[in-house]
C-alpha positions in Angstrom: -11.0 9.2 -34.7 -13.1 7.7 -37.2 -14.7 10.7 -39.8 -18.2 9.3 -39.1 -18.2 9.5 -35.7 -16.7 13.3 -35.9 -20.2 13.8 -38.2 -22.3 12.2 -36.1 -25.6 14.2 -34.3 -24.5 12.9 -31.0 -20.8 14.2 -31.4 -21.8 16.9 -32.4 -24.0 18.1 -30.2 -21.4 17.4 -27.3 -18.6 19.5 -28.8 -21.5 22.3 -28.7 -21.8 21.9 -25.3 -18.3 21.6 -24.5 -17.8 24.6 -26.4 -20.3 26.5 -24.8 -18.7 26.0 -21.0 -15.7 24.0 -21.3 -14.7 24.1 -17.7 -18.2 23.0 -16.6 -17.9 20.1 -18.5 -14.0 19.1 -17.4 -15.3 19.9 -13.8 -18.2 17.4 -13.6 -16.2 14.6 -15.5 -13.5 15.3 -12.5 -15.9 15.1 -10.5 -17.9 11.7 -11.1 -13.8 9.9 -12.0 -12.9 11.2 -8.3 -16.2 9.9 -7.0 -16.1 7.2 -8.5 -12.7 6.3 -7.8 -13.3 6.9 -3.9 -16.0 4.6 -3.8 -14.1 1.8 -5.3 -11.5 2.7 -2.3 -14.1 2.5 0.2 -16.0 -0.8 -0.8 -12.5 -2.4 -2.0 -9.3 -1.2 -0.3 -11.2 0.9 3.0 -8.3 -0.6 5.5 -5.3 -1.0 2.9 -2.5 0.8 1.8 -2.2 0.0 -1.6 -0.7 0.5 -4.6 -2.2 3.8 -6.6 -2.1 1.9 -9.8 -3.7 -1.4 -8.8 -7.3 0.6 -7.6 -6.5 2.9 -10.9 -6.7 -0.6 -13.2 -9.5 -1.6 -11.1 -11.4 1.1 -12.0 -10.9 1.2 -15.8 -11.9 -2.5 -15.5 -15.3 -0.7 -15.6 -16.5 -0.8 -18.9 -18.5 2.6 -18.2 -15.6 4.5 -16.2 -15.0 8.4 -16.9 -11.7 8.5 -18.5 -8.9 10.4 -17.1 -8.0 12.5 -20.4 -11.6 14.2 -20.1 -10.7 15.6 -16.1 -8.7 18.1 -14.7 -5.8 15.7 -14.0 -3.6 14.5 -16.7 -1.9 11.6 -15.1 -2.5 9.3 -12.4 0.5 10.9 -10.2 -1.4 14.2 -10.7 -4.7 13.0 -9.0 -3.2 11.0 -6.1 -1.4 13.8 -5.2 -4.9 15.8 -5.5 -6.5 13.2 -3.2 -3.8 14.0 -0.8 -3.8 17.6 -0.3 -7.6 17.4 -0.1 -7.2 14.9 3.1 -9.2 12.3 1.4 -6.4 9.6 1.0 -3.2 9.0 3.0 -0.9 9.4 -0.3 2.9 8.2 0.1 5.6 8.2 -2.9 8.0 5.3 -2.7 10.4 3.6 -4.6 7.4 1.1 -5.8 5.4 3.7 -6.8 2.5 6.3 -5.3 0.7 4.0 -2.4 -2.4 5.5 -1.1 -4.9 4.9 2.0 -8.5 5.6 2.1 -9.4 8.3 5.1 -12.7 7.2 6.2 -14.9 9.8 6.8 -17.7 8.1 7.3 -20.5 9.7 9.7 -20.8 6.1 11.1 -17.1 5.7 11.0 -16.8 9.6 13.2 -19.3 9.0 15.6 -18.4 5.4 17.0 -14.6 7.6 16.9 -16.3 10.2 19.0 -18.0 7.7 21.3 -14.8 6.1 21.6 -12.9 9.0 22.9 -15.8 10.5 25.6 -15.1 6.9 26.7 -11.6 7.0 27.3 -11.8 10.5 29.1 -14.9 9.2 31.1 -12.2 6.7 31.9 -9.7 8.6 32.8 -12.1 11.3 34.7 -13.0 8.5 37.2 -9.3 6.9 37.5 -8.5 10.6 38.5 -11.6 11.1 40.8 -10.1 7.5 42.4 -7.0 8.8 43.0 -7.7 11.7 44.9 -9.8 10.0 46.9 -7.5 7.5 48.0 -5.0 10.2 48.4 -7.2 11.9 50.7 -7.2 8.7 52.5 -3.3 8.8 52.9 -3.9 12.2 54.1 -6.1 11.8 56.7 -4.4 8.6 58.2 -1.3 10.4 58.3 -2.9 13.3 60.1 -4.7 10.9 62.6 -1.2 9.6 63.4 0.4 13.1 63.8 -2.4 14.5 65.9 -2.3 11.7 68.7 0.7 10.1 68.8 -0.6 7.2 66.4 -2.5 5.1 68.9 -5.4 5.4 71.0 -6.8 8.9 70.0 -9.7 7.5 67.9 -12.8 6.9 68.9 -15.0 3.0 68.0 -17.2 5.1 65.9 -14.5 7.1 63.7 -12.5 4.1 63.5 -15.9 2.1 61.9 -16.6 5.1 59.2 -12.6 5.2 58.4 -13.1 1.2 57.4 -16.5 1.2 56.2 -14.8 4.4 53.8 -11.4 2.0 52.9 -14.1 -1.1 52.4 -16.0 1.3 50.2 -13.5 2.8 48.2 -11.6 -0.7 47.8 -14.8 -1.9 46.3 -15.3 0.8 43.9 -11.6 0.6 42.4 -10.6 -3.7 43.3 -7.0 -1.7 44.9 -7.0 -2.8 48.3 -5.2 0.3 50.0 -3.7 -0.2 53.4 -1.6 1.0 55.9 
């Protein structure tokens, strides 16, 4: 490093600082490279599994980027692997290198998930709820044909409400049950 700059005010103020909490400093530089990286994922790569170094030269493209000798993490393979275990990427080691996949978490992103899944059980709910009721249908046909011999037994009216109930329940589900 150039003697001048090691002189300078500015430099030297910032060494005080460091000095004066070390850690504190390291931690909010890991902080702002991690943010700052993440965001890049988000607006670039938010879908893609990609290639750990490609978003890494990406970022240092940035003429203003945090450098990663003033973090926590002293290489690349270091802080991919930190992005894993803290759930915020997908991070997979092959052959071609660490490949890593944004996790989007998103509030937006969680609730249409959420709204998504009551949907599918609402779904399912009322497929259930169908099927019991046609199977109560089975049941009571079947009984109707045990009780009186299968012909006959029925009265106009209880034959009506057993078809307007089939008519009914086949308009509610488009199955046409039948027997």
């Amino acid at each position: 490093m150039d003697s001048s700059v090691c002189m300078s005010e500015s430099h030297q103020r910032q060494m005080q600082v460091f000095g004066q909490n070390p850690t504190r400093v390291v931690d909010g530089y890991s902080e702002e490279f991690e943010q700052t990286f993440l965001d890049l994922m988000r607006r670039s790569h938010r879908f893609s599994r990609i290639a750990a170094t490609v978003v890494y030269n990406e970022y240092i493209n940035d003429r203003h980027h945090v450098h990663m000798n003033s973090t926590e993490w002293a290489t690349l393979t270091e802080f991919i692997k930190h992005l894993g275990k803290t759930g915020k990427c997908k991070v997979e080691e092959t052959p071609k290198g660490w490949f890593i996949t944004y996790i989007d978490r998103d509030s937006e992103t969680l609730f249409k998930e959420r709204l998504k899944n009551k949907r599918v059980k609402s779904d399912l709910a009322e497929e259930e709820k169908q099927e019991r009721e046609i199977q109560k249908q089975i049941e009571r046909a079947a009984e109707k044909l045990n009780a009186g011999g299968g012909e006959g037994e029925t009265s106009g009216k209880e034959v009506d409400d057993e078809k307007k109930k089939d008519e009914d329940l086949r308009l509610k589900s488009g199955v046409k049950v039948g027997f």
